[in-house]
C-alpha positions as CSV (number, residue, x, y, z in Angstrom):
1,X,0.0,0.0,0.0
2,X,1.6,3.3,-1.1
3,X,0.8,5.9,1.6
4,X,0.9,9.8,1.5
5,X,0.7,10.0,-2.2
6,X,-1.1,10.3,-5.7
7,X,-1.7,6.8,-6.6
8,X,-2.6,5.4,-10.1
9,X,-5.3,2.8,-9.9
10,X,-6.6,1.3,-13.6
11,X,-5.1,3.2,-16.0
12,X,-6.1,1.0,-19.3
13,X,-3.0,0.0,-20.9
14,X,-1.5,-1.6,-17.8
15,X,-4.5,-3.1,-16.6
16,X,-5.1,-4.7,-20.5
17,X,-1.6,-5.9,-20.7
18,X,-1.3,-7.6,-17.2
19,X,-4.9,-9.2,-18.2
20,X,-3.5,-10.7,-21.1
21,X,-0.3,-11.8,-18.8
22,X,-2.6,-13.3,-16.6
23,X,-4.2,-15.2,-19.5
24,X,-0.8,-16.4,-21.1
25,X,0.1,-17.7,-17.6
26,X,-3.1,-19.8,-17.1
27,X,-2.8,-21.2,-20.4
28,X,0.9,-21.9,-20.1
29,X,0.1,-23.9,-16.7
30,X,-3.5,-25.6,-17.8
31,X,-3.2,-25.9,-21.7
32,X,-6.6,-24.4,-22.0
33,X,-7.4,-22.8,-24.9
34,X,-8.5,-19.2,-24.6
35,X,-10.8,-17.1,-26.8
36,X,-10.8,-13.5,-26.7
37,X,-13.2,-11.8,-28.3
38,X,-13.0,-8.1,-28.4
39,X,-16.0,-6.7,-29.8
40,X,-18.5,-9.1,-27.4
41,X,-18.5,-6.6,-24.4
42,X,-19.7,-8.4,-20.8
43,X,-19.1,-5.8,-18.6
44,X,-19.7,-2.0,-19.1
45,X,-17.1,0.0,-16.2
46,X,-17.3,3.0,-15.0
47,X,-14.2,4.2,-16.0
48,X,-10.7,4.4,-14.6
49,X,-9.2,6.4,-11.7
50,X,-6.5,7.5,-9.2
51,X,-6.5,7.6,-5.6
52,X,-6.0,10.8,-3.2
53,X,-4.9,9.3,-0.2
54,X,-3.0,11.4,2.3
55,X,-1.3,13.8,-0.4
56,X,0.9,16.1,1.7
57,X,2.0,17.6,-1.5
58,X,1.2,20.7,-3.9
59,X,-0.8,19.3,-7.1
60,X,-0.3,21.8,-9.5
61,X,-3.0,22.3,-12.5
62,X,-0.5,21.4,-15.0
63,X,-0.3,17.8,-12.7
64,X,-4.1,17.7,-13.2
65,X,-4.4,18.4,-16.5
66,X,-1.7,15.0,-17.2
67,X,-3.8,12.9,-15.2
68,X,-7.2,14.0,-15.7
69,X,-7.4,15.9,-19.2
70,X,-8.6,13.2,-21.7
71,X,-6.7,14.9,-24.9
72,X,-3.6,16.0,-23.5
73,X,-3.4,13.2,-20.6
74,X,-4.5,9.9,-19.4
75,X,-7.8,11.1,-18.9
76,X,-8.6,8.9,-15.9
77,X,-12.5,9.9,-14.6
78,X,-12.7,8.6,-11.1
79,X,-11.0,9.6,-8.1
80,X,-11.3,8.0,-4.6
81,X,-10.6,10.1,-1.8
82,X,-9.5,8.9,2.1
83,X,-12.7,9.9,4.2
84,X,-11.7,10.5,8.0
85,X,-14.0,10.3,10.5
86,X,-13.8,12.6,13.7
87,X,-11.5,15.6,13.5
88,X,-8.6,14.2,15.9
89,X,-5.4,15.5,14.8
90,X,-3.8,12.5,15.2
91,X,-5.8,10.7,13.0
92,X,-4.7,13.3,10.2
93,X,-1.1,12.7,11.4
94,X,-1.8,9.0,11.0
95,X,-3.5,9.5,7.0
96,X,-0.8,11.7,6.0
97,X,1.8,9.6,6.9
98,X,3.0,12.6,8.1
99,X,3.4,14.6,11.8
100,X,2.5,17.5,11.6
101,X,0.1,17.2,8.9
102,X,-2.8,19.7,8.2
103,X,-6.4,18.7,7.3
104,X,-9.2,20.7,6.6
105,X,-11.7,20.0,9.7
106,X,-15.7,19.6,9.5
107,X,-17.7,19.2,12.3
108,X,-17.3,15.4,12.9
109,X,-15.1,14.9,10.1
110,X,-11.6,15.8,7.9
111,X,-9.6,15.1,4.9
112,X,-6.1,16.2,4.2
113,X,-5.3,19.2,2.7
114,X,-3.6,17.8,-0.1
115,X,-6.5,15.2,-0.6
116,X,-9.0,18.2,-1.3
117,X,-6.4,20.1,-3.5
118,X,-6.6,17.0,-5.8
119,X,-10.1,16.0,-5.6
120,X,-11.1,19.8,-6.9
121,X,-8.6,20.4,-9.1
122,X,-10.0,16.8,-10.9
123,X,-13.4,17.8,-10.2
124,X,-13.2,20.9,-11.8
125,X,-12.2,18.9,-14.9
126,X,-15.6,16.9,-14.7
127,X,-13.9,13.9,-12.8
128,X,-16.7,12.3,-10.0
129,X,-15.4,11.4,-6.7
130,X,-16.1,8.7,-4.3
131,X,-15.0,8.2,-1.0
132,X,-13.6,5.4,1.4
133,X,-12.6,5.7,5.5
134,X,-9.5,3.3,6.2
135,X,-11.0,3.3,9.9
136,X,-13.4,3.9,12.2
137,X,-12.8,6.3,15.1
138,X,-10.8,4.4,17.6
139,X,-13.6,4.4,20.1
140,X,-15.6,2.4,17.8
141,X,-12.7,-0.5,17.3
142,X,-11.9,-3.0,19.5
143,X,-7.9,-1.7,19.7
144,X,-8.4,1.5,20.9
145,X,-6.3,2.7,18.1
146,X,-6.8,4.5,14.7
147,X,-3.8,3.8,13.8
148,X,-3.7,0.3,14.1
149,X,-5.6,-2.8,13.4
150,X,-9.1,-4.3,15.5
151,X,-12.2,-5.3,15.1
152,X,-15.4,-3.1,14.3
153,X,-17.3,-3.1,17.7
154,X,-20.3,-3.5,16.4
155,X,-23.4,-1.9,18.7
156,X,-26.1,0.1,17.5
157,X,-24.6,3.5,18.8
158,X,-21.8,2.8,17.2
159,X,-23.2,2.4,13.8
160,X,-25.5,5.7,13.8
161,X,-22.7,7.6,15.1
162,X,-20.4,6.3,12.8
163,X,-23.0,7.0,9.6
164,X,-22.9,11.0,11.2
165,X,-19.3,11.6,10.6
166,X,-19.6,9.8,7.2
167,X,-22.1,12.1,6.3
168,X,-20.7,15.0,7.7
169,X,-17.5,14.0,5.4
170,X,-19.9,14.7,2.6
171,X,-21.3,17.8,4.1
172,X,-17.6,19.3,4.4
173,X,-17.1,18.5,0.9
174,X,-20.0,19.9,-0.1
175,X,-18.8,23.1,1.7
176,X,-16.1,23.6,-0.3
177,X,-18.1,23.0,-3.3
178,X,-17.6,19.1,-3.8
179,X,-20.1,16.7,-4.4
180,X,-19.7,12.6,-3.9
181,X,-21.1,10.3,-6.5
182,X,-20.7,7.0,-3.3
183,X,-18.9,6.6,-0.4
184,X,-18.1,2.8,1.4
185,X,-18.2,2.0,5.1
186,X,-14.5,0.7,4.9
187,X,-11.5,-0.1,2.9
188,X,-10.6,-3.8,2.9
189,X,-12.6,-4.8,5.3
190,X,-10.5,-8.1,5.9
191,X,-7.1,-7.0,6.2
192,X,-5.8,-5.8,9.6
193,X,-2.0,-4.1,10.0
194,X,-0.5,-2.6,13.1
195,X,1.4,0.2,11.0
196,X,-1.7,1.9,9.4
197,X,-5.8,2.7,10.1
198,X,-7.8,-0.6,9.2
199,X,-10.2,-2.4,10.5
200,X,-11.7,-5.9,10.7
201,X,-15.5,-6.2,9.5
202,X,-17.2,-9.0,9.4
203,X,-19.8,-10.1,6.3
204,X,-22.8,-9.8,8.7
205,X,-21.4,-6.1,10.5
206,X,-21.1,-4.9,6.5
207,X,-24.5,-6.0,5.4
208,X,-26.3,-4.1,8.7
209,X,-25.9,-1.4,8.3
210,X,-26.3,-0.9,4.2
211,X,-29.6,-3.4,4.3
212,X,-32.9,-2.9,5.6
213,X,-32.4,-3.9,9.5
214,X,-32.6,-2.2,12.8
215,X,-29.3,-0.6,12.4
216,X,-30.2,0.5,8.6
217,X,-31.8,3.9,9.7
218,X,-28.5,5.1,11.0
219,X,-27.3,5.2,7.6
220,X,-30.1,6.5,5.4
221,X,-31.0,9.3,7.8
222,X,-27.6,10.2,8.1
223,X,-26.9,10.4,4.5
224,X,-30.5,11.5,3.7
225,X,-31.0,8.9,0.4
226,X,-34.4,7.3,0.6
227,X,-32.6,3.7,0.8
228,X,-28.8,2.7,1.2
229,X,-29.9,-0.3,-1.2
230,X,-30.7,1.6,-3.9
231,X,-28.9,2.9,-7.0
232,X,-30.4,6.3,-5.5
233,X,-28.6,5.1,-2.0
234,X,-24.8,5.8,-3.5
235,X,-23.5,3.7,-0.7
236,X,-21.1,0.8,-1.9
């Protein structure tokens, strides 16, 4: 996992030619023959992006236009961005990679500076953003630590206050004239490390509180879509 930096995620060529890596290896290993055929579409994406995930850095317009320009650069169209709940500075310190780092504060949320430098220069160039926290407040996992690995303690309270601060993160986007096409409850929801913010979910804790059961309303009030089921929803 790269950390404090602008990180490429999809861009076509590579992802085609590991693909067809892949491909040549499984039919160097299984002798099965392969067919490819190009113009019988399966799958319709929706397009390819970068991730803004504790940037400490200055991204310049001349940067955006390279990455996000679809004549004179790479054209990507999605951008995730690194949603932190609560506004404890440590946590930023803990995104960033960096101590002191500065993020720019909601009321029950934050993202770091460099983050929201990225996410509107790409924006302005019609690129749609989603967002993804690493980690719960520390309060809310079984550690006691952002920073760190645990478990998702997994309580009613927990959940509703938790679906505040994600929607405030939207809110303080918002503010500074942002706007989120979906936002997930958590990034890799089974990998734990003790050097960086994760968090241990289980398949049951993740369908609660996106499906229609008593600790669905947290969500959908909190974010304000008539179901976090729907299309309409924008939770993923």
């Amino acid at each position: 996992m790269t950390r404090g930096r602008f990180v490429l995620h999809g861009v076509a060529s590579v992802g085609a030619a590991l693909a067809l890596v892949g491909l040549a290896v499984f039919y160097l290993r299984f002798q099965v023959p392969i067919t490819i055929r190009w113009n019988s579409p399966q799958q319709t994406i929706d397009g390819f992006g970068a991730s803004a995930t504790g940037y400490t850095g200055k991204f310049t317009p001349a940067q955006a236009e390279a990455y996000f320009d679809d004549s004179a650069g790479l054209g990507l169209s999605l951008l995730r961005l690194h949603a932190i709940a609560e506004t404890n500075p440590a946590e930023c310190d803990c995104v960033a990679n960096n101590s002191p780092a500065h993020c720019v504060r909601g009321g029950r949320s934050q993202i770091v500076d460099g983050d929201l430098q990225v996410a509107q220069l790409a924006a302005a160039r019609g690129v749609r953003l989603f967002a993804v926290p690493w980690s719960p407040p520390a309060a809310m996992k079984t550690s006691g630590k952002y920073c760190s690995g645990g478990e998702m303690i997994a309580t009613p309270a927990n959940f509703q206050s938790y679906a505040a601060e994600l929607a405030d993160f939207a809110a303080l986007l918002g503010s500074r004239g942002l706007s989120l096409f979906a936002m997930s409850i958590q990034n890799e929801p089974d990998i734990v490390s003790p050097e960086y913010d994760t968090c241990l979910w289980s398949a049951g804790q993740i369908f609660c509180p996106i499906s229609p059961r008593p600790c669905a309303p947290a969500v959908t009030e909190a974010s304000g879509s008539p179901s976090p089921r729907s299309p309409s929803g924008n939770l993923i």
